[in-house]
C-alpha angles and dihedrals in degrees: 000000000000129000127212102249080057091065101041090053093043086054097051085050101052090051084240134145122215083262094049091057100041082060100047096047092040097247143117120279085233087057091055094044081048100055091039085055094064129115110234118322106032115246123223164114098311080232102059088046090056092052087049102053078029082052094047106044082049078057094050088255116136118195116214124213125221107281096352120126109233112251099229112042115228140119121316149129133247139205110234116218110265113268088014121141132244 
């Protein structure tokens, strides 16, 4: 769903700190820090994953899913898979 680099790197972009997005999403500052600990895909109450990608598109992030096109166009960055050309 999201993975914590994601997150890391949404939230740079969005110009945000952990307690800004806790309250925008609704949620503790712990649970962010949580969810930003992670190794790879975040893992969570479905719910706070929602608020958080929910957080984040009210913010003009979009978060991108593997292999997925983004829906809107626009400017972004990308992670390219590891020992992947070009």
């Amino acid at each position: 769903m999201i993975t914590s680099a994601q997150m890391r790197a949404a939230r740079a972009l969005a110009g945000i700190d952990q307690k800004a997005l806790a309250e925008k999403a609704g949620l503790s500052v712990p649970t962010i820090q949580r969810m930003e600990a992670s190794e790879g895909t975040v893992r969570g109450v479905v719910d706070s994953l929602t608020k958080v990608i929910q957080a984040f598109a009210d913010l003009g992030v979009e978060i991108i899913g593997e292999g997925q096109a983004s829906a809107v166009g626009g400017r972004g960055v990308r992670l390219k898979a590891p020992g992947s050309e070009g």
